[in-house]
C-alpha positions in Angstrom: 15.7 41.9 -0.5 14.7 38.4 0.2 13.2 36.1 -2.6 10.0 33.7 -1.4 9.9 30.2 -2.9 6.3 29.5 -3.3 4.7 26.7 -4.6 1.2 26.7 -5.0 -1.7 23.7 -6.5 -0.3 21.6 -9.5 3.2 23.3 -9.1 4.0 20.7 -6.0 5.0 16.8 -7.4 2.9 14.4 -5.9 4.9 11.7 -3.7 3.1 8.4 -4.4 3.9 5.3 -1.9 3.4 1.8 -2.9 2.0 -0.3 -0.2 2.3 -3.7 -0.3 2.1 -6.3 2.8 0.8 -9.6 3.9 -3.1 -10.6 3.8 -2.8 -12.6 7.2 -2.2 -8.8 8.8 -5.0 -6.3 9.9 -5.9 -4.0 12.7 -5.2 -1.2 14.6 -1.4 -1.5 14.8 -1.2 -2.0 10.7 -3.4 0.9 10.3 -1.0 3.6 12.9 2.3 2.5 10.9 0.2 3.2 7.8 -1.0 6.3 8.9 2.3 7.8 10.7 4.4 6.5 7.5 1.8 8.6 5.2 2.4 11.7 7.8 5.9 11.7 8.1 6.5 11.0 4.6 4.0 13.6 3.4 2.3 11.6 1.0 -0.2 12.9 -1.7 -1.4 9.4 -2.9 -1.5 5.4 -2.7 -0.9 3.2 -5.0 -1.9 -0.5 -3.5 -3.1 -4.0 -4.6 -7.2 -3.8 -5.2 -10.2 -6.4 -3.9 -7.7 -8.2 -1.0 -7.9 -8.0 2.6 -5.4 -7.5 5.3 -2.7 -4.6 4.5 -4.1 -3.3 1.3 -7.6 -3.3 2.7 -5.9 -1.4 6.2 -4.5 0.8 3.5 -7.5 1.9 2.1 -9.7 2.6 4.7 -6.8 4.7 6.6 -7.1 6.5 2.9 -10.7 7.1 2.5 -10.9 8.0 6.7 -8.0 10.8 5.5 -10.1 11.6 2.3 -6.4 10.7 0.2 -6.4 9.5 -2.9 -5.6 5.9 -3.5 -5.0 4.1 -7.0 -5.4 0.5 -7.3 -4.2 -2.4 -9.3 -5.9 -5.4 -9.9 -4.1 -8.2 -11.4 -5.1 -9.0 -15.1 -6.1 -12.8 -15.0 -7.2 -12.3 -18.7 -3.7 -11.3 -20.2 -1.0 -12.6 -18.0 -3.0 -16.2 -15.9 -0.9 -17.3 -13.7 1.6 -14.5 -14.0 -0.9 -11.9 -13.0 0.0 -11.1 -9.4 3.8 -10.6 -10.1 2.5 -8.3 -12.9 0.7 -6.7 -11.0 3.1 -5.9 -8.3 5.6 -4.9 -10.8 2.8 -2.4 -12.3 2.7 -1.1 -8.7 6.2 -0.5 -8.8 5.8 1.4 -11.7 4.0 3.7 -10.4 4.9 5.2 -7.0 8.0 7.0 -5.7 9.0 4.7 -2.4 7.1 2.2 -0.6 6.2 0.5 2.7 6.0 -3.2 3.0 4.3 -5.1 6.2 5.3 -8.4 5.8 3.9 -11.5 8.7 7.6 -12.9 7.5 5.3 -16.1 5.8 3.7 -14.8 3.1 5.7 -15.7 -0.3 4.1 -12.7 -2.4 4.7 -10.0 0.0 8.4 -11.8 0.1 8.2 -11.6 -4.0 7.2 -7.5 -3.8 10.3 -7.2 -1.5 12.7 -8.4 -4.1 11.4 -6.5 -6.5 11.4 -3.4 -4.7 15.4 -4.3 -4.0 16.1 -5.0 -8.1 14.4 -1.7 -8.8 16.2 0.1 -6.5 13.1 1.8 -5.1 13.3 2.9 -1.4 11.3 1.4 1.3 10.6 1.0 4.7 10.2 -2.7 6.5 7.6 -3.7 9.3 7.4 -7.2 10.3 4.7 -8.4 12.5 2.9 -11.1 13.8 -0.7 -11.3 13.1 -3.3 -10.5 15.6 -5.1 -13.1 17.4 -8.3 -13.8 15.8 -10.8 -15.9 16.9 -12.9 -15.7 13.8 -12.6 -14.1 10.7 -15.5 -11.5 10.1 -15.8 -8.7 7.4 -17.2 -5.4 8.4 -19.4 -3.8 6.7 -16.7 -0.6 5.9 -14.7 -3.3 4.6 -17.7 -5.1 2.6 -18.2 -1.8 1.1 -14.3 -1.2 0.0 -14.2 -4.2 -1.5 -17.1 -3.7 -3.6 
């Protein structure tokens, strides 16, 4: 006789990823290593940074355009001044099971989330990438709407 393993609904643990990355990067290349990382990884949900451009904002679009759930963080200006964006990286931490970081290799805060990922021990995969040429900086109106 052969015994079936199934899992079904609330029975399977969610895999969360962090994603953190530089605000200098966007596009179609940030959005296919987003996408592929969530696919090969078989992610449930993201946890990411909330009311910034460039790899946060690729994050959630390639979210909502997948209809996958995203959580996001918003640093607390209130409580912690001019401590709130490392606490809110480290709350970010706090909450998902690996990561992906997309760093422009310039960018001191997405440097900061990497060193934090590395004390916590959290595992993580590493892009680094130029950004694209832009000529001049526009918001679409998907974007305009996120961000809202």
């Amino acid at each position: 006789m052969q015994l079936k393993n199934i899992q079904k609904g609330n029975n399977l643990k969610k895999k969360k990823l962090i994603i953190f990355g530089s605000r200098s990067l966007r596009g179609n290349k940030v959005a296919e290593i987003i996408k592929t990382t969530l696919q090969k990884k078989k992610i449930n949900e993201v946890i990411t940074s909330g009311g910034i451009r460039g790899v946060c904002l690729e994050a959630q679009k390639v979210c909502q355009r997948l209809a996958m759930p995203v959580k996001l963080i918003f640093p607390d200006f209130t409580k912690y001044a001019r401590g709130a964006f490392s606490m809110r990286s480290k709350a970010i931490i706090t909450e998902g099971d690996m990561a992906l970081v997309i760093h422009d290799g310039i960018s001191k805060g997405t440097a900061n989330e990497l060193k934090l990922l590395e004390k916590t021990g959290i595992k993580y995969e590493y892009y680094t990438m130029q950004p694209e040429e832009i000529t001049e900086l526009t918001i679409t109106d998907e974007e305009l709407e996120i961000l809202k």
